[in-house]
N, C-alpha and C positions, 0 to 999 in steps of 0.2 A: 684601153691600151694607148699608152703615147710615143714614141719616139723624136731625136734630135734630131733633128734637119742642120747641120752642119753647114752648109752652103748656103740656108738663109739665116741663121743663126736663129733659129725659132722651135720652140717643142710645139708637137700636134698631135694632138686625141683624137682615137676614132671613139667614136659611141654607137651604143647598142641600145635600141627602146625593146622592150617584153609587148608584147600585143598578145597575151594571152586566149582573147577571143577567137583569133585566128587557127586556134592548133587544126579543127575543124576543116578548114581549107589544105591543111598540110604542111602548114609556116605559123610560125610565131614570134616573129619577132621584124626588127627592121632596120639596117647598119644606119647609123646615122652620119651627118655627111664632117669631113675632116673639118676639125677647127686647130687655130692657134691657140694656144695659152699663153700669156705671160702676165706678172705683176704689174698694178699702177702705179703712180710715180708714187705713191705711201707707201707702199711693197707690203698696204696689207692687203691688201684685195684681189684678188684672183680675177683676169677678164679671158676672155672667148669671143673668138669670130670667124665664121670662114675662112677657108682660105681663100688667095685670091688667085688660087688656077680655079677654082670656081667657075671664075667668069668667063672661061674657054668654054665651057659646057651651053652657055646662054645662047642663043640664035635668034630668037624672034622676040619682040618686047612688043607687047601689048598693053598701052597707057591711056587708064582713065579719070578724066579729071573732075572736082568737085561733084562725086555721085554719092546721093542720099538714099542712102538706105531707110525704110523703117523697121522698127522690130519683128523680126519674124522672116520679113520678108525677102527671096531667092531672087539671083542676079546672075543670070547666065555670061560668061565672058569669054566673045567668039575669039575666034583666032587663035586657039589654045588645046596642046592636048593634056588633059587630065591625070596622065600616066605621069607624066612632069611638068610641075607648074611649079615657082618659086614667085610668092604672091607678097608682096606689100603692101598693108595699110599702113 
């Protein structure tokens, strides 16, 4: 679903993921979080990105730098609830 945002002159889509596995637990699915759409300067390509009331929701920032992972291997990162976590590699 998208609607116009008039006042920032911007269309935004909400999205919806299926998590089928879940029916089990008594949900299946998951809203996905609001983005912007609009064309590139070619006006062929279609781009998407949060919005940026987004970043009202962030509080605590947890930054780790130059960490090597190897394959396989698990990386605990304190300071963090798991319920909501918006992670960048």
């Amino acid at each position: 679903k998208t609607f116009y945002d008039p006042s920032r002159n911007r269309r935004v889509i909400w999205g919806w993921s299926n998590e089928s596995d879940e029916i089990k637990k008594g949900w299946a699915g998951i809203q996905g979080i609001p983005r912007q759409v609009w064309l590139d300067l070619s006006g062929k390509q279609l781009v998407q990105w949060p919005i940026e009331e987004l970043e009202t929701l962030r509080k605590q920032k947890v930054q780790l730098n130059n960490k090597k992972l190897s394959k396989g291997e698990m990386f605990e990162v304190k300071g963090i609830s798991a319920s909501q976590a918006d992670v960048e590699v």
